[in-house]
N, C-alpha and C positions, 0 to 999 in steps of 0.2 A: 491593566498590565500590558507591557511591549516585551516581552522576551522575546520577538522576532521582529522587532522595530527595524524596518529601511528592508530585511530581506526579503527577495523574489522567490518564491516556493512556485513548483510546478505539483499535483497531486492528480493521481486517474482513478479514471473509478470513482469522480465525484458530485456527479448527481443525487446521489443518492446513498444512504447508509454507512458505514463507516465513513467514506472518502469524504461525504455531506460534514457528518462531526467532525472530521479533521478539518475540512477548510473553513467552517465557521468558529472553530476555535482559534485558528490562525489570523483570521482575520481580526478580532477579537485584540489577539496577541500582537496586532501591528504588522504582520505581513499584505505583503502583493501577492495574492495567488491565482496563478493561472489552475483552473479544473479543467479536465478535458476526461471526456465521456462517449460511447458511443452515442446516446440517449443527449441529439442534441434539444430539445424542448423541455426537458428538466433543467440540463445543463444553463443553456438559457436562462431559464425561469431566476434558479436558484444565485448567477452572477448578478442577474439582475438586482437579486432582493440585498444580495452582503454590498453593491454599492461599486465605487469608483477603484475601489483596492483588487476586486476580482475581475476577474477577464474568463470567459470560457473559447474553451478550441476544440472542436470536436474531432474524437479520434480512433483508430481502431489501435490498438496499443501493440495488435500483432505486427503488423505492418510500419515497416522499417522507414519508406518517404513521409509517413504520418507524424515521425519522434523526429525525425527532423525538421519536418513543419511544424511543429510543436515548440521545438527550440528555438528556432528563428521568429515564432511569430511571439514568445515569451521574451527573448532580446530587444526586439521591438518596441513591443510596449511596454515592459518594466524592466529589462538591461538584464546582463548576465546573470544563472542562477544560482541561487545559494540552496538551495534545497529542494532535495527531489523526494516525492513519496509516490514509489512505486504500489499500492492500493490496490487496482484493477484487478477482481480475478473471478473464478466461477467455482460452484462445489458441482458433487455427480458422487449419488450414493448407489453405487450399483456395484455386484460382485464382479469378480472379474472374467467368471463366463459368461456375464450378460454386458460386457462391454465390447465396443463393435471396437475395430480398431479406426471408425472415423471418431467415436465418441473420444476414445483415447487422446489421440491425437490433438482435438480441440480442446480440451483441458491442459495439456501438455506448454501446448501455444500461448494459451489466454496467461495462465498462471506462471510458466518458467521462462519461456519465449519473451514474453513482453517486457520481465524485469530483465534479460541479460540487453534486452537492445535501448531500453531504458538508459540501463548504466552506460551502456556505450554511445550512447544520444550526448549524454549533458555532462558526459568529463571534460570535454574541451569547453564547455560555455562556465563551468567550476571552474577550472584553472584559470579562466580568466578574470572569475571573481573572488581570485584570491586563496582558493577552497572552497568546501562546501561539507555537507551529510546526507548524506542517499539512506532514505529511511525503508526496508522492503518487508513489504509485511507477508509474513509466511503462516503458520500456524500452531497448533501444538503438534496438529499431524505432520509436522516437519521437524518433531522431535522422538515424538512415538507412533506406533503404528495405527492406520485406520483406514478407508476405502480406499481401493487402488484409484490409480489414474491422479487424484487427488492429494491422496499421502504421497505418490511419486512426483510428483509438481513441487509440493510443499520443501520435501526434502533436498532439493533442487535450487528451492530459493535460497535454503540456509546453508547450503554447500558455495553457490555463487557469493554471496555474503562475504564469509570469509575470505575468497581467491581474491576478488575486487578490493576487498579492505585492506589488503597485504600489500597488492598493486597501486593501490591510491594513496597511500600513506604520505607517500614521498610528495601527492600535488595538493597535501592538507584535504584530503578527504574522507571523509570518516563513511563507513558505511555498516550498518549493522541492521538486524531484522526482528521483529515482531511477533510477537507469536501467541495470536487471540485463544481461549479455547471457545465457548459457545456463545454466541456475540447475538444477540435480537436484532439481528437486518433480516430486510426482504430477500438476499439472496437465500439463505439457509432454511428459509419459513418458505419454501415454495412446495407445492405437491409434494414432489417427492422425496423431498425430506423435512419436512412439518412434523410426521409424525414421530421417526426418529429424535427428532432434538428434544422434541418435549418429555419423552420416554430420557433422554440421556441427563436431560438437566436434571432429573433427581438426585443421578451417584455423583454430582457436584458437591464438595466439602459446604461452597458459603449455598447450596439449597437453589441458584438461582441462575437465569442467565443474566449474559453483561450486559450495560448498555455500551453502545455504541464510545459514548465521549468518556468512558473508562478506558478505553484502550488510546484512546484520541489523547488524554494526559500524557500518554507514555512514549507516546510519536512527539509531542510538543518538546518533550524533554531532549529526545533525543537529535532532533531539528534543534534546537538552541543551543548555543554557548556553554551551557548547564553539562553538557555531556561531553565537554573537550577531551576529554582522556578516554572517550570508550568509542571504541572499532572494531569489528570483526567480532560484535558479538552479540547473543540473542535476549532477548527482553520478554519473558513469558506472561503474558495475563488470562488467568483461566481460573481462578477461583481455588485453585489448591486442587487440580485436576489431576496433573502430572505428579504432585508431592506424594501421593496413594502408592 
């Protein structure tokens, strides 16, 4: 299948775990995708295995000459972008009197920071390909509530969503966001929150967690032509989490 046949996608966050299932479904699907990751030796590893269509560029997503360098070296070697998947993000399950306000703040950055400079990186390299779809994956907890710091990021992504999709309308760009409920990546299975998920995946309606390339369909869709009529708006996959 080509549903992204000839288009340049940029995707973060993709070494590994969702961002992983998104670019290898992409490529899959006929795109050129640049990954870019903090984690360059994964990053690496993993352009090397999808081939001549992936490019990786290591990057910290906070950091604003990095999404520029990003954009320029993506123009380079596969030309103006048509699709951004902002991906990149970190969870923190802690109450909110056990959050420092350094903790805060590096959740803030990684998660809300990164998409708004994201979008403001690759509207100009879209509009010159004509348009594009900025895909920002947020969460459920950026519909309903759950750990601060985290739910505060999330809620953030799906507020910038909108403002950006209303803004970009006019340069054909579409932007809408994501919104996994308990997804089987390494980020969410670490310490200190392992043992939460596994306890939460029971009061899941379908019993179970996602895998990764269930939410990666739902990015594909909205990355492709398939989705010319939808902007500024949110795409939930959680199992019938939120429908309780």
């Amino acid at each position: 299948m080509t549903r992204l046949a000839g288009k340049v996608v940029i995707i973060t966050g993709a070494a590994q775990g969702m961002g992983e299932a998104h670019a290898r479904l992409f490529i899959a699907e006929g795109a050129k995708v640049v990954l870019t990751d903090l984690n360059q030796q994964k990053g690496q590893a993993l352009a090397a295995e999808l081939g001549e269509m992936a490019f990786f560029i290591q990057q910290n997503v906070t950091n604003e000459q990095d999404w520029l360098n990003v954009i320029a070296g993506t123009e380079q070697k596969f030309g103006p972008v048509n699709v951004l998947v902002n991906n990149a993000g970190i969870t923190m399950a802690k109450s909110i009197l056990e959050t420092s306000l350094e903790d805060y703040r590096r959740i803030v950055d990684i998660n809300q920071v990164s998409v708004f400079l994201g979008m403001k990186s690759v509207i100009a390299s879209m509009k010159k390909a004509g348009g594009g779809s900025i895909v920002n994956i947020s969460s459920i907890n950026g519909i309903v509530g759950g750990a601060i710091g985290y739910t505060d990021s999330k809620f953030a992504v799906t507020g910038m969503t909108k403002a950006a999709a209303l803004e970009c309308a006019a340069f054909g760009i579409r932007v809408n966001s994501v919104h996994p409920g308990v997804i089987e990546t390494p980020m969410i299975m670490q310490a200190d929150t392992k043992a939460a998920v596994e306890a939460f995946a029971k009061t899941i309606p379908l019993k179970r967690l996602a895998k990764s390339e269930e939410v990666s369909n739902i990015v594909l869709y909205l990355a492709s032509d398939d989705s010319s009529y939808s902007t500024g708006s949110e795409f939930v996959v959680d199992g019938g989490l939120t429908a309780q």
